[in-house]
C-alpha positions as CSV (number, residue, x, y, z in Angstrom):
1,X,0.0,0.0,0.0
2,X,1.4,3.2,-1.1
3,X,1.8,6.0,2.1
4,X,0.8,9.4,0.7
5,X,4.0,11.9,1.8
6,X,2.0,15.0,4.0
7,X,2.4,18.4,2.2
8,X,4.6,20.7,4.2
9,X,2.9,23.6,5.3
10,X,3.9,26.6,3.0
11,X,2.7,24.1,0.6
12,X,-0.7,23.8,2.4
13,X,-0.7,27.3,2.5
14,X,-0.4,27.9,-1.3
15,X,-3.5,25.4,-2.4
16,X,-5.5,26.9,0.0
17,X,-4.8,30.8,-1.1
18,X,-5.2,29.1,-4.5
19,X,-8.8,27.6,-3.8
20,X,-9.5,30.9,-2.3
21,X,-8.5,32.7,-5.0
22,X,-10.8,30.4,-7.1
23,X,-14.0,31.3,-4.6
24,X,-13.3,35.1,-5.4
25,X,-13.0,34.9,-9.0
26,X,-15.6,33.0,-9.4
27,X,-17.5,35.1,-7.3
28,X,-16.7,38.0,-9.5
29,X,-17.4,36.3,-13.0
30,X,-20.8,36.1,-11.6
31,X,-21.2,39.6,-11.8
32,X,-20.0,40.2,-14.9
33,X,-23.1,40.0,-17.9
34,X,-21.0,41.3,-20.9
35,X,-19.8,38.7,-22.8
36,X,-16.8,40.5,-23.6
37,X,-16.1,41.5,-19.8
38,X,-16.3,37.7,-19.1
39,X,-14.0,36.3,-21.2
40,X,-11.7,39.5,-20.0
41,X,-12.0,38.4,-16.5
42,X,-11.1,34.8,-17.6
43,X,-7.9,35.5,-18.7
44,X,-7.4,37.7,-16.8
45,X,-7.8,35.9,-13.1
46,X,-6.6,32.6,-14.2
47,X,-3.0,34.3,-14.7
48,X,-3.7,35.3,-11.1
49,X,-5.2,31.9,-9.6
50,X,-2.6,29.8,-10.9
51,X,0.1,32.4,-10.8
52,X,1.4,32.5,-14.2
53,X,3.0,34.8,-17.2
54,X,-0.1,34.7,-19.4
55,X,-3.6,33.0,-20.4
56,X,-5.1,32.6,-23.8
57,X,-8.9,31.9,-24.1
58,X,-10.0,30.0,-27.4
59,X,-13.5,29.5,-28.5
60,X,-14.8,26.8,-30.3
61,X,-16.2,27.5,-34.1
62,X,-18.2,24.2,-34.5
63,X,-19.1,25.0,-38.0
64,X,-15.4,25.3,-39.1
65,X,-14.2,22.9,-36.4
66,X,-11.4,25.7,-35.4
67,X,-10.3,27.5,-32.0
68,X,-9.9,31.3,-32.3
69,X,-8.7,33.8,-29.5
70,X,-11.4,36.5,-28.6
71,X,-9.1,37.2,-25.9
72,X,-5.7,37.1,-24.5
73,X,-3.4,38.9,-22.4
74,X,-0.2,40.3,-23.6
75,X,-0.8,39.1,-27.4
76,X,1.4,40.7,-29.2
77,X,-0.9,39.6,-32.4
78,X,-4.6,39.8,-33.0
79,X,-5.5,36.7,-33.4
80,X,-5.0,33.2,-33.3
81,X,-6.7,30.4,-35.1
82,X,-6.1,26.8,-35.9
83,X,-7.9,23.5,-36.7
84,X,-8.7,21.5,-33.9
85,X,-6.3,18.8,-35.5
86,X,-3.2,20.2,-35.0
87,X,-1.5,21.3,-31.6
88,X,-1.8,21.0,-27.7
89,X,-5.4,22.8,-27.5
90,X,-6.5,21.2,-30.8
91,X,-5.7,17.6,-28.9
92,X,-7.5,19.4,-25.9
93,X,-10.5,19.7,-27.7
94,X,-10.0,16.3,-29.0
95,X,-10.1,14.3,-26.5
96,X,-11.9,16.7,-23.8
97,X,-9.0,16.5,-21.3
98,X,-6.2,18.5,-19.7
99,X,-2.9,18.7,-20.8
100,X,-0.2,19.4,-18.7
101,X,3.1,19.9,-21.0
102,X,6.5,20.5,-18.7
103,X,8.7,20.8,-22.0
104,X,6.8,21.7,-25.1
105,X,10.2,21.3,-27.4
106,X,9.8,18.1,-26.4
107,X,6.3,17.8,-27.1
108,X,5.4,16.9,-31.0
109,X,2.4,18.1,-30.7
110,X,3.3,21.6,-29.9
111,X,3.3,24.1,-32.4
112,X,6.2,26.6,-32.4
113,X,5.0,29.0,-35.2
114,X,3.7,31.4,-32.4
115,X,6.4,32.0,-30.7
116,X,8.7,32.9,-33.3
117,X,6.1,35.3,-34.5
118,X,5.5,37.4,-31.2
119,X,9.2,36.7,-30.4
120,X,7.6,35.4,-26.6
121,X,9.4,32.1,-24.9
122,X,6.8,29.2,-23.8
123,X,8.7,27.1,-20.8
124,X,5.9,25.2,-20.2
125,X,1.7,25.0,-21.0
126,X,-1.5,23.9,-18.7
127,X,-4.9,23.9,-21.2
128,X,-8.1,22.8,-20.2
129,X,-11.4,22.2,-22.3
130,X,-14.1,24.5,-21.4
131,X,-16.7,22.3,-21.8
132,X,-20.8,23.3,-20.8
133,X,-22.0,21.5,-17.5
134,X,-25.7,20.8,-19.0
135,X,-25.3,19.0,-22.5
136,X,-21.1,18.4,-22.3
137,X,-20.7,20.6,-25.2
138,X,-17.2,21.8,-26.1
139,X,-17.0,25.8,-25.3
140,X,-13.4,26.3,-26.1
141,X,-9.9,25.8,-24.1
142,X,-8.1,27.7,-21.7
143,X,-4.2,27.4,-22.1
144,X,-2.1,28.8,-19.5
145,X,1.4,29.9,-20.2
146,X,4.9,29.1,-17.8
147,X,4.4,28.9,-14.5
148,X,6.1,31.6,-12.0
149,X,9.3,29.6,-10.8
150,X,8.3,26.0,-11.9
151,X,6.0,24.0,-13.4
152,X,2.1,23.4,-13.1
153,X,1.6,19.8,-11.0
154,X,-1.2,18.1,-9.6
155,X,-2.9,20.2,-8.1
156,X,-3.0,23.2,-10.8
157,X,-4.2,21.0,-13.1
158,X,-7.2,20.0,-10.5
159,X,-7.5,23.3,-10.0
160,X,-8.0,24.7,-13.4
161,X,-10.5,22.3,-14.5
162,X,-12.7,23.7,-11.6
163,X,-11.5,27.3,-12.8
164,X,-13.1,26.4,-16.3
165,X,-15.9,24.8,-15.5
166,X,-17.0,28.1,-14.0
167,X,-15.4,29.5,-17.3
168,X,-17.8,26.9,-19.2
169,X,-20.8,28.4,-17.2
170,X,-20.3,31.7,-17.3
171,X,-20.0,32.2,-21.0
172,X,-23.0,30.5,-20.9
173,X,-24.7,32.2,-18.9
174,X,-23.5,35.8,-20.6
175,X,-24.8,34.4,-24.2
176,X,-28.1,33.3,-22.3
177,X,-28.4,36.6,-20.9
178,X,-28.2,38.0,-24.6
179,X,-30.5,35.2,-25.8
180,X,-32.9,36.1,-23.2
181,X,-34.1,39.7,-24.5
182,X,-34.9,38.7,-27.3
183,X,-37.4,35.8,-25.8
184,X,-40.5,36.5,-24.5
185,X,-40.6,32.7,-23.7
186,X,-37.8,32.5,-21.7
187,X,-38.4,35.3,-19.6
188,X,-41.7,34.4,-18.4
189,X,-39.9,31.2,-17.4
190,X,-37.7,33.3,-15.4
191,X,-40.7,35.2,-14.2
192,X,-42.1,32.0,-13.6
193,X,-39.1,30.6,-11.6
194,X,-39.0,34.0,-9.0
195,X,-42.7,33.1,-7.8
196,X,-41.6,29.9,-7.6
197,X,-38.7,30.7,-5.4
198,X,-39.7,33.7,-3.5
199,X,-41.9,30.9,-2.3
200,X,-39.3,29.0,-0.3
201,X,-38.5,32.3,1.4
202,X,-39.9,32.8,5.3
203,X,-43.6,33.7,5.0
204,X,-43.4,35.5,8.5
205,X,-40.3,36.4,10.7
206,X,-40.0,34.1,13.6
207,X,-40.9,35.2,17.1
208,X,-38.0,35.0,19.6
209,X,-38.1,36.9,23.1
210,X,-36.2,39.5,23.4
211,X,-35.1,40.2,20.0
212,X,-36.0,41.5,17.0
213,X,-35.4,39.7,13.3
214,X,-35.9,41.8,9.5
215,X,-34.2,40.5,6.2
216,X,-34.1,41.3,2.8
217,X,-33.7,39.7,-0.6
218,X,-33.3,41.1,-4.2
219,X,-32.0,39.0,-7.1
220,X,-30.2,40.6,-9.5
221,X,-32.3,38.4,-12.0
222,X,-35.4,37.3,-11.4
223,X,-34.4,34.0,-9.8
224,X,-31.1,33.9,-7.5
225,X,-28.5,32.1,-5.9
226,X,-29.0,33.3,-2.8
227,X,-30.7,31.9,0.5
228,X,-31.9,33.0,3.8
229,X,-34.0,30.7,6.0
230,X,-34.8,31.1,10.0
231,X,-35.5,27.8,11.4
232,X,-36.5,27.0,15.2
233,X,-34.1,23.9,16.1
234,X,-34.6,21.3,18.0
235,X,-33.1,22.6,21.4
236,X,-35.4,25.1,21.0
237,X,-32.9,28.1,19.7
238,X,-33.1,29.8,16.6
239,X,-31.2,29.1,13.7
240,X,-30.4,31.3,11.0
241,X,-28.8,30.1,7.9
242,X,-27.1,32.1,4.4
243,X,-25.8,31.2,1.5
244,X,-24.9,31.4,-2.1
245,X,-24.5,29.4,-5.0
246,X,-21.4,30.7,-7.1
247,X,-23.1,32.3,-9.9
248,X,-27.0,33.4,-10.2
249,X,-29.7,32.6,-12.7
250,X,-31.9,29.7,-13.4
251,X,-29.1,27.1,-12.6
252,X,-28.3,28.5,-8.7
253,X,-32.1,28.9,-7.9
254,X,-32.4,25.6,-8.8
255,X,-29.7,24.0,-6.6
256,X,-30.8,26.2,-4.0
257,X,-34.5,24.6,-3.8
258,X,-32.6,21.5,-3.4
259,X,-30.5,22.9,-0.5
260,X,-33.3,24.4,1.3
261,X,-35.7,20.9,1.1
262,X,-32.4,19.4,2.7
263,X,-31.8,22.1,5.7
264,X,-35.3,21.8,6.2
265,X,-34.7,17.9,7.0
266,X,-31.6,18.1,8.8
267,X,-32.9,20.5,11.5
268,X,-35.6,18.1,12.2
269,X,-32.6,16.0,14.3
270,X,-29.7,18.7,14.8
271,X,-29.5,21.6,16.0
272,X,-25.2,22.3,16.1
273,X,-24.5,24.4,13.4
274,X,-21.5,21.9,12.4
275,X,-23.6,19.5,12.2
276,X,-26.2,20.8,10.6
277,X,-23.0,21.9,7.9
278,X,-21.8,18.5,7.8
279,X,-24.3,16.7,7.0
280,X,-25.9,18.9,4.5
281,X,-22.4,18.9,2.7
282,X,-22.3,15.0,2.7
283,X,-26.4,15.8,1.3
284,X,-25.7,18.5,-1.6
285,X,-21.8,17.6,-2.4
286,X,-22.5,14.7,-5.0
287,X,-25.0,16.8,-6.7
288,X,-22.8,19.9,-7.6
289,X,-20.8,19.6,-10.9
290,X,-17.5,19.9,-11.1
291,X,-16.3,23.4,-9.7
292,X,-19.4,24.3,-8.8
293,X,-19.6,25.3,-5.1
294,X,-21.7,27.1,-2.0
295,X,-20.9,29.5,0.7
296,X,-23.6,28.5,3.6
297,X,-23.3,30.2,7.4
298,X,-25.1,28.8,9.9
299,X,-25.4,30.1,12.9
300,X,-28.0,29.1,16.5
301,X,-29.2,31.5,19.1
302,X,-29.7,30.8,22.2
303,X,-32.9,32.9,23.3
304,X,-32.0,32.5,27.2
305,X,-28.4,32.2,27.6
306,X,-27.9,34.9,25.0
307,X,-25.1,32.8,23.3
308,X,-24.5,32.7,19.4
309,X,-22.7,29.8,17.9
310,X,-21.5,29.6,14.3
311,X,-20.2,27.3,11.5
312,X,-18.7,29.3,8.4
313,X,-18.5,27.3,5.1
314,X,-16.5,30.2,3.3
315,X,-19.5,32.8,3.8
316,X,-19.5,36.7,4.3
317,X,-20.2,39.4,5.2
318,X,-20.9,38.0,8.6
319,X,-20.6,40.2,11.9
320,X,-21.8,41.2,15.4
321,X,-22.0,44.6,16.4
322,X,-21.5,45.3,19.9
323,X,-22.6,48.3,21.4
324,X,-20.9,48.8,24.4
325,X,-18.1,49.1,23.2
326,X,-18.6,49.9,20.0
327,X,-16.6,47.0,18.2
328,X,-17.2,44.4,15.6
329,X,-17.2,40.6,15.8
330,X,-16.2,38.7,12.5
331,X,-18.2,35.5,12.0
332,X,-15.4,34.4,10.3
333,X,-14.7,30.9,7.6
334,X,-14.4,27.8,9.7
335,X,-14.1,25.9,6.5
336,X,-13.9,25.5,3.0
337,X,-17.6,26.2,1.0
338,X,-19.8,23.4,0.6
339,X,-18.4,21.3,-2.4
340,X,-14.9,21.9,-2.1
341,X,-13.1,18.6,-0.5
342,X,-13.5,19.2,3.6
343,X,-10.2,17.5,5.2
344,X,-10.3,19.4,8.2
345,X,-14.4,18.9,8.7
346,X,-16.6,21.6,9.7
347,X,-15.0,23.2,12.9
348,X,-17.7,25.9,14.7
349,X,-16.6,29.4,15.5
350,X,-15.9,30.9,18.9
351,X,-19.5,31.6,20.9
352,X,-20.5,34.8,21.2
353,X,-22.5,36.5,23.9
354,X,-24.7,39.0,22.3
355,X,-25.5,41.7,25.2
356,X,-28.6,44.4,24.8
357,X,-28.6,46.5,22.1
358,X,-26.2,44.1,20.1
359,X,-27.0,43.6,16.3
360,X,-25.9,40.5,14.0
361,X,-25.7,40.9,10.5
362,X,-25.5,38.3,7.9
363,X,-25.2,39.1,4.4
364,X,-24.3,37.7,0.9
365,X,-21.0,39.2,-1.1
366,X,-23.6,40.9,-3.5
367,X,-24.1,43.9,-0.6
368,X,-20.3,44.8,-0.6
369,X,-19.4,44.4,-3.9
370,X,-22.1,47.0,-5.1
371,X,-20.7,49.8,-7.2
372,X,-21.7,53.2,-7.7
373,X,-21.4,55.0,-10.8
374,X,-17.5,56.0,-10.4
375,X,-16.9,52.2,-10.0
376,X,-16.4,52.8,-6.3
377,X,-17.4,49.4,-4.3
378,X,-19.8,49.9,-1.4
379,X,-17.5,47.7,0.7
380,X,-17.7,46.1,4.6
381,X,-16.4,49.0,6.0
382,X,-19.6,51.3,4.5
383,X,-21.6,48.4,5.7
384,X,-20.1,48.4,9.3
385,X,-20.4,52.3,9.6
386,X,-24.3,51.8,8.9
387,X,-25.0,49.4,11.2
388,X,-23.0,50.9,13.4
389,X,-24.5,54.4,12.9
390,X,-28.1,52.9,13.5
391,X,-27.7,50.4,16.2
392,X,-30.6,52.9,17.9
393,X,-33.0,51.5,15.3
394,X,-35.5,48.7,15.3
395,X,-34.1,45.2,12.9
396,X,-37.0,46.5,10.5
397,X,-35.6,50.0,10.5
398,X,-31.8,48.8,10.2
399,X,-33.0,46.6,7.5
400,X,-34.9,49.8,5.6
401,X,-31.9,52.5,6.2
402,X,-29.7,49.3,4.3
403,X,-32.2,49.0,1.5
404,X,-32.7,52.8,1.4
405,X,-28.8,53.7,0.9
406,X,-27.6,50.7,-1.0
407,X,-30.2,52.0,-3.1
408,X,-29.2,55.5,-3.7
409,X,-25.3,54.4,-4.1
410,X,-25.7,51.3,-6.9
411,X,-26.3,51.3,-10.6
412,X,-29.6,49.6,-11.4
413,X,-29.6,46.9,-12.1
414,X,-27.9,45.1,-9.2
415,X,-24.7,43.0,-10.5
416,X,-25.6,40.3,-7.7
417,X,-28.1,38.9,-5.7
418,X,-28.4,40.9,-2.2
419,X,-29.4,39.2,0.6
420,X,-29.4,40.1,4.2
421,X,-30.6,39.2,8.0
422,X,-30.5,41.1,10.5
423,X,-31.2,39.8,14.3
424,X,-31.2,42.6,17.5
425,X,-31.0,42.2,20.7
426,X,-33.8,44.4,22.4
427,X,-32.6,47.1,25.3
């Protein structure tokens, strides 16, 4: 039996800045509905996720069965296409896999031609099919060029095909979007689908002694990615729950019903957030796709003891304002979002007392990454300063000051789903 050698830590450190890198860009390609901008950010962030000198995005022409750059970075030419029987991202898009090439003058199926034309060195080449998660259809490849300081391994290659997976999706999702104005059809679908899932929201607040609860949801489309849900456990506190599929549209509302029906059943028998995280993850992983993924907090009041516990499956913003003495309290990540591998399980957060006058906010990334019309992001820190600024209010009046100014500072429409919850504790 073969013994797997443990990484060292700095190595640890890397895949995990690398995974987190792949959350945030992912994040951001979901609030990107140009077409153009996609692919942009594409290139763009895979250089920085897999920290490398440059990334070429080809898209597949069925009719002529060639690859052709919309976009690159650094190209020092306009272009580039090929058949799809010659080189490394022709035999790509042949047989649907990666290719990890150490030494492409060593490779006879590289093709040098480009290189002596922009006069640029290639050391070494990661390419991954882009292929669409619904009907495996070939979207084009994504070739990454040398490596800073060695070469891609294991894990880079693991990691791109999760990085272009969410490529795959959202191309498809900006040619959708472009698809979709011009259907009447497909938009009363859509219309169809936010009744539908406006449905699984809370009807009515829960009541809980001594507090006070408000929330708020907007998709940015007319169905979302995003989910709040207040639950009374089985111990008899109150759990509160967020999340967010990466992406929004038809797809995430979908695997978000299927996430809700399964919280719903898991709180019937547990009422430890890590649990409760656990168990839905072992629930929900096997039906994700490849690279697709959720950031879920859940967190449990305890009406009487006044004690908040947490688990943090990659999720924010998440804080506790404290009065007093006027400071925060981060509900930081505990873990890794729901269908990323967990090796370290689902660890809670440090309790928290929450005193009188104390508020809890839990949002989705769509609040904070708001921008105004000078491209300026509205940011944690804004969001702080506000609840902060109107701790004096009611929930529901917190709740409408938040709606009011986010409001007045975005472009309509909203890039991203916002969602938030926010629980006070009365005095």
């Amino acid at each position: 039996m073969q013994t797997e050698i443990p990484l060292d830590a700095e190595t640890l450190q890397h895949r995990l800045d690398g995974l987190m890198k792949l959350v945030d860009i992912t994040r951001e390609l979901a609030a990107k509905h140009s077409l153009n901008d996609v692919l942009q950010s594409i290139t763009e962030k895979a250089v920085e996720a897999l920290n490398c000198e440059r990334a070429s995005l080809f898209l597949y022409d069925e009719e002529k069965e060639e690859l052709f750059t919309r976009v690159a970075t650094k190209l020092e030419i306009e272009e580039i296409r090929s058949s799809i029987e010659t080189g490394i991202t022709g035999w790509v898009v042949r047989r649907k896999r990666v290719a990890n090439i150490p030494d492409p003058q060593e490779d006879a199926r590289w093709n040098s031609a480009i290189d002596k034309q922009t006069g640029f060195t290639t050391r070494n080449i990661l390419a991954s099919p882009l292929i669409a998660t619904h009907d495996d259809r070939l979207v084009g490849v994504l070739q990454l060029l040398n490596k800073h300081g060695t070469h891609f391994d294991e894990f880079d290659e693991k990691l791109v095909t999760a990085f272009a997976s969410h490529a795959a999706t959202a191309i498809e999702r900006a040619e959708l979007l472009e698809r979709a104005e011009r259907s009447q059809k497909l938009q009363f679908a859509v219309e169809l689908g936010h009744r539908i899932q406006s449905g699984f929201l809370p009807e009515k607040l829960p009541k809980i002694e001594g507090y006070q609860l408000a929330a708020w949801w907007e998709p940015a489309e007319d169905v979302s990615g995003d989910y709040y849900d207040l639950i009374k456990l089985p111990d008899c506190r109150l759990g509160l729950a967020v999340a967010d599929v990466s992406g929004h549209g038809i797809g995430p509302s979908l695997i978000m019903a299927s996430v809700r029906a399964m919280l719903r059943v898991i709180v019937r028998n547990y009422s430890n957030p890590d649990d409760i995280l656990e168990r839905l993850s072992q629930s929900i992983d096997p039906d994700l796709k490849e690279g697709r993924f959720i950031t879920f907090l859940m967190a449990a009041v305890n009406p009487t003891t006044h004690e908040l516990t947490f688990c943090n499956a990659g999720h924010g913003p998440a804080f506790v304002y404290h009065k007093a003495g006027n400071e925060f309290d981060e509900l930081k990540a505990t873990t890794l979002p729901l269908g990323i591998r967990h090796e370290e399980g689902f660890p809670a957060g440090e309790p928290i007392t929450l005193e009188k006058g104390d508020v809890v906010l839990l949002a989705t990334d769509g609040t904070i990454e708001l921008r105004n019309e000078e491209g300026e992001f509205f940011g944690k820190e804004r969001l702080k300063k506000l609840v902060a600024d109107h701790c004096h209010q009611t929930a529901e009046e917190i709740v409408q000051t938040l709606k009011t100014t986010i409001g007045e500072f975005r472009t309509d429409p909203p890039p991203d789903d916002v969602t938030f919850v926010v629980l006070k504790r009365e005095g």
